[in-house]
PyMOL Python script that loads the backbone (N, CA, C, O; Angstrom):
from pymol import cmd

cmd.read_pdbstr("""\
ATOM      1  N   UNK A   1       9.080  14.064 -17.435  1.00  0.00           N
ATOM      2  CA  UNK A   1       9.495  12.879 -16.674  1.00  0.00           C
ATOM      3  C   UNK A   1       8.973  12.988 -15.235  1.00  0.00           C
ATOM      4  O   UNK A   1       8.874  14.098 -14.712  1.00  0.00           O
ATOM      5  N   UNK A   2       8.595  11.724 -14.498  1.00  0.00           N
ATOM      6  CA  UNK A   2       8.024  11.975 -13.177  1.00  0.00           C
ATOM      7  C   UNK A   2       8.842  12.027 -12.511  1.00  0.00           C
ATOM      8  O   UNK A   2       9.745  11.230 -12.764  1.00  0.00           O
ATOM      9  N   UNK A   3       9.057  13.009 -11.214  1.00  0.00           N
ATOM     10  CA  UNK A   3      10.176  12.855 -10.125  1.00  0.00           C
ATOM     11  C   UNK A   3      10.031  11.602  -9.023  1.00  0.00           C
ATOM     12  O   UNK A   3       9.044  11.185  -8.418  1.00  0.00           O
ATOM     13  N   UNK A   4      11.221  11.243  -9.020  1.00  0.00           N
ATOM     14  CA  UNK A   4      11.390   9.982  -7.824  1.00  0.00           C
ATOM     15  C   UNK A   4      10.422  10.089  -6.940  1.00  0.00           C
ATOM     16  O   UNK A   4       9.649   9.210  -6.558  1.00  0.00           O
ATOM     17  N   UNK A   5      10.507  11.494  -6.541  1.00  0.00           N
ATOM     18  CA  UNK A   5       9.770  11.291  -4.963  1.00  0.00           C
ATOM     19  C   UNK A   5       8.324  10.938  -5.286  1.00  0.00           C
ATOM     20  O   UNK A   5       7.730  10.183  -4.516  1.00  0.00           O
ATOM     21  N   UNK A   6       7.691  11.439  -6.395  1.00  0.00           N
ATOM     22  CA  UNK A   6       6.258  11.484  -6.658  1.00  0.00           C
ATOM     23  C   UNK A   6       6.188   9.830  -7.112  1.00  0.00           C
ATOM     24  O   UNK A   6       5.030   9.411  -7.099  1.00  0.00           O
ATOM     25  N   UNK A   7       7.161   8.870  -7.491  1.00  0.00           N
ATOM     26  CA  UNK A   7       6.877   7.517  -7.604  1.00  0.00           C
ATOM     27  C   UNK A   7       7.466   6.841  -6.001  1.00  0.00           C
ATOM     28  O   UNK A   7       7.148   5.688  -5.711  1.00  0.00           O
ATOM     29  N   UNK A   8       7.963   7.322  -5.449  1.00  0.00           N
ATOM     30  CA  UNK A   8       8.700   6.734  -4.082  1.00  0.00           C
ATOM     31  C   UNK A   8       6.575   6.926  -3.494  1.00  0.00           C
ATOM     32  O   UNK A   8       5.935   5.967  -3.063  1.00  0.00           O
ATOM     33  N   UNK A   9       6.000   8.316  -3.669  1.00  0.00           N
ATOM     34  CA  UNK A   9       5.199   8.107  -2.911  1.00  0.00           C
ATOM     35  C   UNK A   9       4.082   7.438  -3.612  1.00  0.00           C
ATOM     36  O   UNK A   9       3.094   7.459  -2.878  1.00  0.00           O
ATOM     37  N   UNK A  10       3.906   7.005  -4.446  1.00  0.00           N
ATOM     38  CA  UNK A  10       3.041   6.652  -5.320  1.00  0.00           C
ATOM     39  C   UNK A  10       3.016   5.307  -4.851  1.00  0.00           C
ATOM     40  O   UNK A  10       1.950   4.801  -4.501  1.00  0.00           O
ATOM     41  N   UNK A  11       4.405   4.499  -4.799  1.00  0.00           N
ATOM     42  CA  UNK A  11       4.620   2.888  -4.207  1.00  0.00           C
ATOM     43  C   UNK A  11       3.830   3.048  -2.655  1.00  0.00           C
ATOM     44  O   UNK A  11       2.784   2.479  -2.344  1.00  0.00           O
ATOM     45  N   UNK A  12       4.639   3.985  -1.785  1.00  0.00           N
ATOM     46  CA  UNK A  12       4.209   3.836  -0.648  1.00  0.00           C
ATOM     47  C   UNK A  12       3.127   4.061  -0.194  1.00  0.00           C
ATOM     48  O   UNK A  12       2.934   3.899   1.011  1.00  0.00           O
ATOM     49  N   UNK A  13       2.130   4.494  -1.037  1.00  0.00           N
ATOM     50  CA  UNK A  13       0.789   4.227  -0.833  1.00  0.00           C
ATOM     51  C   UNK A  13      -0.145   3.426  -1.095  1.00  0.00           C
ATOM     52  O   UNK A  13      -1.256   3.248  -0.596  1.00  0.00           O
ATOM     53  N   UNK A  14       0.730   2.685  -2.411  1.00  0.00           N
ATOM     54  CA  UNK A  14       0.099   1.176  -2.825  1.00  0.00           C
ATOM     55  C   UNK A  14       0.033   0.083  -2.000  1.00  0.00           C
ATOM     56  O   UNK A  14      -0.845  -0.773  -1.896  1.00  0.00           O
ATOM     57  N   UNK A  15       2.111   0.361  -0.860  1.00  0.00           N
ATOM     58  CA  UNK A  15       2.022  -0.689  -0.198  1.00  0.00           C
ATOM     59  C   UNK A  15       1.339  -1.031   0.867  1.00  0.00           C
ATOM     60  O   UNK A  15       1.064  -2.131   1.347  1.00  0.00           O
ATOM     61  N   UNK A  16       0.967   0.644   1.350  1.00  0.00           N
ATOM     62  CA  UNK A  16       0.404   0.553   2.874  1.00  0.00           C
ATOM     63  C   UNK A  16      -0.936   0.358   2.762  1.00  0.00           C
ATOM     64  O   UNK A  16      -1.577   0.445   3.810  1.00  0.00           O
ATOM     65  N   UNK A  17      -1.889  -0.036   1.129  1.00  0.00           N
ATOM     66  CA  UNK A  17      -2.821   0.002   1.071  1.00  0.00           C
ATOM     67  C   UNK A  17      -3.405  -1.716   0.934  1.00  0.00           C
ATOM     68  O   UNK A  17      -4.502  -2.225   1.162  1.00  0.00           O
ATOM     69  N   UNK A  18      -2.185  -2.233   0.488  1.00  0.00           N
ATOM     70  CA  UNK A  18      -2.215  -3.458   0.873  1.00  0.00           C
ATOM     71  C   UNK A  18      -1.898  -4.224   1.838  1.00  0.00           C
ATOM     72  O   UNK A  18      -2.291  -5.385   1.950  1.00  0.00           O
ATOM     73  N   UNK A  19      -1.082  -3.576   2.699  1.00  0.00           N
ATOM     74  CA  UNK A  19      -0.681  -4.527   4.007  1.00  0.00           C
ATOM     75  C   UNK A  19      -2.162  -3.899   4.498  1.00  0.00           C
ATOM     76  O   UNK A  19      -2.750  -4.747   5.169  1.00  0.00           O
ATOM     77  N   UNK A  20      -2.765  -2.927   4.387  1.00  0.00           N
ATOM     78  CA  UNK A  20      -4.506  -2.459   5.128  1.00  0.00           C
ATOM     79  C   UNK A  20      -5.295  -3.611   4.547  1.00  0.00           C
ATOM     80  O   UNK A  20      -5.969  -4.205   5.388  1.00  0.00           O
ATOM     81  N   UNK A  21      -5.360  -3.994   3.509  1.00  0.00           N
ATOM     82  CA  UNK A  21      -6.075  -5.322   2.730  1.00  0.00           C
ATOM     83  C   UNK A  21      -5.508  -6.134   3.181  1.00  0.00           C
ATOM     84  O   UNK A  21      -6.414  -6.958   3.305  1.00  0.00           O
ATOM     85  N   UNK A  22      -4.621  -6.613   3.570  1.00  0.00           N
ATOM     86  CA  UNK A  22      -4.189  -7.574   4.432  1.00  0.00           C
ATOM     87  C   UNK A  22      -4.436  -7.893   5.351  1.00  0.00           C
ATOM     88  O   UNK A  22      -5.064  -8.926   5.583  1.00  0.00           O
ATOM     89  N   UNK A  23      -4.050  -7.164   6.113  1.00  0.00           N
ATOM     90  CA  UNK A  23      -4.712  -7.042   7.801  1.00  0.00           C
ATOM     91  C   UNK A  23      -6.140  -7.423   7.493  1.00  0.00           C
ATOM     92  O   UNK A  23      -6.559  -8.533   7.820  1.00  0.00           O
ATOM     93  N   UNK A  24      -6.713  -6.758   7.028  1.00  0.00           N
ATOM     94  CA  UNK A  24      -8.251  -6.816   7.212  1.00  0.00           C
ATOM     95  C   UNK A  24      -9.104  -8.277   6.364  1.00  0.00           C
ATOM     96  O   UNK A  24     -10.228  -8.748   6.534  1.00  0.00           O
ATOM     97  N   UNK A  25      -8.353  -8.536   5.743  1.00  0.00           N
ATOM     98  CA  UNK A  25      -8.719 -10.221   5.311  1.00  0.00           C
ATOM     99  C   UNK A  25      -7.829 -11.149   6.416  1.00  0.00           C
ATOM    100  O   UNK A  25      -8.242 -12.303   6.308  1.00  0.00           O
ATOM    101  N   UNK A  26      -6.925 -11.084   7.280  1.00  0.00           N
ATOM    102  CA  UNK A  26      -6.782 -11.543   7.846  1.00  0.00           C
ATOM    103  C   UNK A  26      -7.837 -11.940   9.052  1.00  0.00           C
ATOM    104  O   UNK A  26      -8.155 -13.063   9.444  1.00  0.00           O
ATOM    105  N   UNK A  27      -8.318 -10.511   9.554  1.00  0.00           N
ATOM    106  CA  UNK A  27      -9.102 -10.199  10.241  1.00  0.00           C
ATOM    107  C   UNK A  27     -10.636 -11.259   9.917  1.00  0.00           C
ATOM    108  O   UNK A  27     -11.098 -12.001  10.784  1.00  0.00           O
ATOM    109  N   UNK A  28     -11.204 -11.122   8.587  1.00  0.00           N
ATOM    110  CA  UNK A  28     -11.852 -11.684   8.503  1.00  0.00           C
ATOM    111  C   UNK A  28     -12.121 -12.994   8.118  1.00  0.00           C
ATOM    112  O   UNK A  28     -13.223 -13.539   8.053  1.00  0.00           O
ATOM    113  N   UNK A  29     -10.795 -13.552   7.814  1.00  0.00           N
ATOM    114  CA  UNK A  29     -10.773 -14.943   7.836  1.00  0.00           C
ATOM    115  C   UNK A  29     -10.847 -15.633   9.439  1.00  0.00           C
ATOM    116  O   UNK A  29     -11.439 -16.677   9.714  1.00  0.00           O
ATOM    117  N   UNK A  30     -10.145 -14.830  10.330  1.00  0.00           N
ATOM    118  CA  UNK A  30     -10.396 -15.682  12.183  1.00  0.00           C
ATOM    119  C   UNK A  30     -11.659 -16.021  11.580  1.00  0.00           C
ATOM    120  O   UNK A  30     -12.497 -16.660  12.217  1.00  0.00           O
TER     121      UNK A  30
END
""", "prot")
cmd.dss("prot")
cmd.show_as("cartoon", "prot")
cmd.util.cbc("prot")
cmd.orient("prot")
């Protein structure tokens, strides 16, 4: 079974990889 923390960090690298895709299409839509 996977431990929490190894899916707690698994999310939190998905999310911060999309608010980075975010930002940066933001960026290039100005």
């Amino acid at each position: 079974m996977i431990p929490d923390s190894y899916i707690f960090a698994l999310f939190f690298a998905a999310f911060s990889t999309g608010v980075l895709a975010l930002r940066l299409g933001v960026e290039l839509y100005k």
